[in-house]
N, C-alpha and C positions, 0 to 999 in steps of 0.2 A: 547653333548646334554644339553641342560638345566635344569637346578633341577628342579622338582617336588617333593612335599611332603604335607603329609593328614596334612594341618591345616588351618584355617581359619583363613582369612587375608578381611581386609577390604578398599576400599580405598572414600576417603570423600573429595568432592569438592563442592566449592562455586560457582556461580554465582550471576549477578545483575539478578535481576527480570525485564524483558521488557516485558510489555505488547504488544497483539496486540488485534484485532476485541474482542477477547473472553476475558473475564472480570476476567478470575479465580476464580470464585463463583459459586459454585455446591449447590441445594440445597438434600436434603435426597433422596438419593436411585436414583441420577440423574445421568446417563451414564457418564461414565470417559473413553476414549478411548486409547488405547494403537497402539501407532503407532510404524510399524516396520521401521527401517532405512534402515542400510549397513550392510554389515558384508566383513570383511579382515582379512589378516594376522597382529597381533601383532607388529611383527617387522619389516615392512611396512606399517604404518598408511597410507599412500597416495594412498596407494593402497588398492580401495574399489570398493563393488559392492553390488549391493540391495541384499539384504535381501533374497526375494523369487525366488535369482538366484543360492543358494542352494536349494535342494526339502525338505525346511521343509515345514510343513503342514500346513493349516490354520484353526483358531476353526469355531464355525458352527454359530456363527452371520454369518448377511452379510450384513446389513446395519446399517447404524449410525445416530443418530436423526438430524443432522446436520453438517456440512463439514465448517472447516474455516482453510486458510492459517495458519500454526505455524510457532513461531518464529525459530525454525530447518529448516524448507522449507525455510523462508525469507532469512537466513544467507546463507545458503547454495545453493539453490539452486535445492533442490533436492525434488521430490513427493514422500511422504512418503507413506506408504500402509497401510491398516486397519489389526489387527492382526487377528482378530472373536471373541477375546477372551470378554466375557461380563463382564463388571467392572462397576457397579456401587457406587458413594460417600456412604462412610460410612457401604456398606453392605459385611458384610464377606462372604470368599470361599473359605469352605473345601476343600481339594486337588481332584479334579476333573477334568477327560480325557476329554480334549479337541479335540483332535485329535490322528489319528495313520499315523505311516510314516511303510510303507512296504520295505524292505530292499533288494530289485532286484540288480542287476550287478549294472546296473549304479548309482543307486540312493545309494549303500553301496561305493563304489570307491569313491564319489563327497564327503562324510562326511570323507571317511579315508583322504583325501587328505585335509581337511579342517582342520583336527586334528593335522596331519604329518605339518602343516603351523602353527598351532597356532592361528586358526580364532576367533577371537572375532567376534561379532555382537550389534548393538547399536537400541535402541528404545527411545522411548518418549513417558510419562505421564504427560500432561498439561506444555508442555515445557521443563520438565524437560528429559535431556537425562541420560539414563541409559543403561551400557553393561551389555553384559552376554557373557561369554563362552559357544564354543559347547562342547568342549571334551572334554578328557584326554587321552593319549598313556602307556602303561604299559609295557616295556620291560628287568620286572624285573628277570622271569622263564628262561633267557638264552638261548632260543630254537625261538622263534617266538615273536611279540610284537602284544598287543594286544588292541583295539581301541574301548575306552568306551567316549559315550554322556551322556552331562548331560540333562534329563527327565523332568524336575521338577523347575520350574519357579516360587520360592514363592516371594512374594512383601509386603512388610511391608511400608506402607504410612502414613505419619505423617499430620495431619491437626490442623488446629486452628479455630475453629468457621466453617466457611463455604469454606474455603479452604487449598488448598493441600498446606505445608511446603519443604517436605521432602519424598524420594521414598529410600528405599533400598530391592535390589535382590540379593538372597540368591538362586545361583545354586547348587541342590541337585538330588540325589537319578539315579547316573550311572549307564547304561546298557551296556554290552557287547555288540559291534556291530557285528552279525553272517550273513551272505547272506542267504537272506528268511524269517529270521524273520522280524516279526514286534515289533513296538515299542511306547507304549501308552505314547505320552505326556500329560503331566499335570502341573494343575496352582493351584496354592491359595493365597490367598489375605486376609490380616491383616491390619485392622486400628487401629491407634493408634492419640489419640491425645495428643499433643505438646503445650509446655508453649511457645514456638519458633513462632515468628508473622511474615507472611507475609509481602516481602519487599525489600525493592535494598539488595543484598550481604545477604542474609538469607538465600535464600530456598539451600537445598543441597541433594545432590545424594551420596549415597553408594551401593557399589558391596561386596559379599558375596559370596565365593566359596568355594570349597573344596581341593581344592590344593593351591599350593603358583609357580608363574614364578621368573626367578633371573633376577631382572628388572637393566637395565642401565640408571641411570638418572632418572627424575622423571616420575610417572605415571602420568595414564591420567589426566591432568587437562584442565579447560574452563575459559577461560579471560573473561572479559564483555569488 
């Protein structure tokens, strides 16, 4: 089995910056959108599947002031989803339930088995792509192991003037997953502004969890 261990680990990757349709200039309190990607097992990156092909939930937006191709669709190939979750530039959000996933036979199986895999999941914030883990597995009591998600989605955004830098997520605050319960996810959002200027090879992504994998080779990175 692979190590796991309670520390915080971060991992920080560059990109160039390519522009498409959208200009990356947000002005105050201007809808920022979170788009959901893939989500797969870790140690099978080729092997991927949307997002809302596990039953997580989605927040209570439901529509977005405007729709334009991103450069994640462009390269890839792939329609991204709207998350619900509502994010506007420069306005913070205390940790607040977005939604609840109710935890029936099937929908508790599809997250242990996402766990038992090692699923990551990948989103985008104005191009910028950022993972998140779902779980964690616990089979440290000797007897049975037990299969905790991470709840809690905080995003730390870094801007300069009137646009976004830099995204890091920070997955916190694991529930034990039981059959029948339910489970309130939650988000909060932190801006911070950055000396760091919009630009080829500038903007960057960080991941922030509560465990550590014993990775082979190097993490995730993105070429331009």
């Amino acid at each position: 089995m692979r190590g796991f261990c309670a520390y915080l680990f971060t991992i920080l990757t560059l990109r160039a910056s390519l522009a498409d349709e959208h200009d990356h200039k947000y002005k105050d309190n201007e809808e920022v959108v979170l788009w959901m990607n893939t989500v797969g097992p870790y140690h099978n990156r080729q092997e991927t599947y949307a997002y809302f092909s596990l039953p997580f939930c989605k927040g209570p937006k439901t529509t977005i002031s405007h729709y334009h191709e991103t450069l994640g669709e462009a390269l890839q190939g792939v329609e991204l989803e709207f998350s619900g979750l509502d994010i506007t530039f420069k306005e913070t959000v205390v940790q607040k339930q977005y939604c609840e996933i109710e935890l029936t036979d099937s929908v508790y199986k599809a997250f242990v088995y996402a766990i038992k895999n090692h699923y990551w999941y990948q989103m985008y914030i104005d191009d910028l792509p950022v993972w998140g883990i779902v779980g964690e597995l616990d089979a440290s009591n000797g007897r049975e192991v037990d299969y905790y998600m991470w709840r809690l989605k905080k995003f730390d955004i870094g801007y300069n003037g009137d646009q976004i830098v830099d995204v890091n997520l920070t997955s916190d605050a694991k529930v034990k997953l039981v059959p029948g319960e339910k489970i309130s996810m939650i988000y909060q959002v932190q801006w911070k502004r950055r000396r760091s200027r919009f630009g080829v090879a500038t903007r960057s992504i960080s991941i922030r969890v509560s465990f550590s994998i014993e990775f082979t080779g190097s993490p995730y990175s993105i070429r331009s």
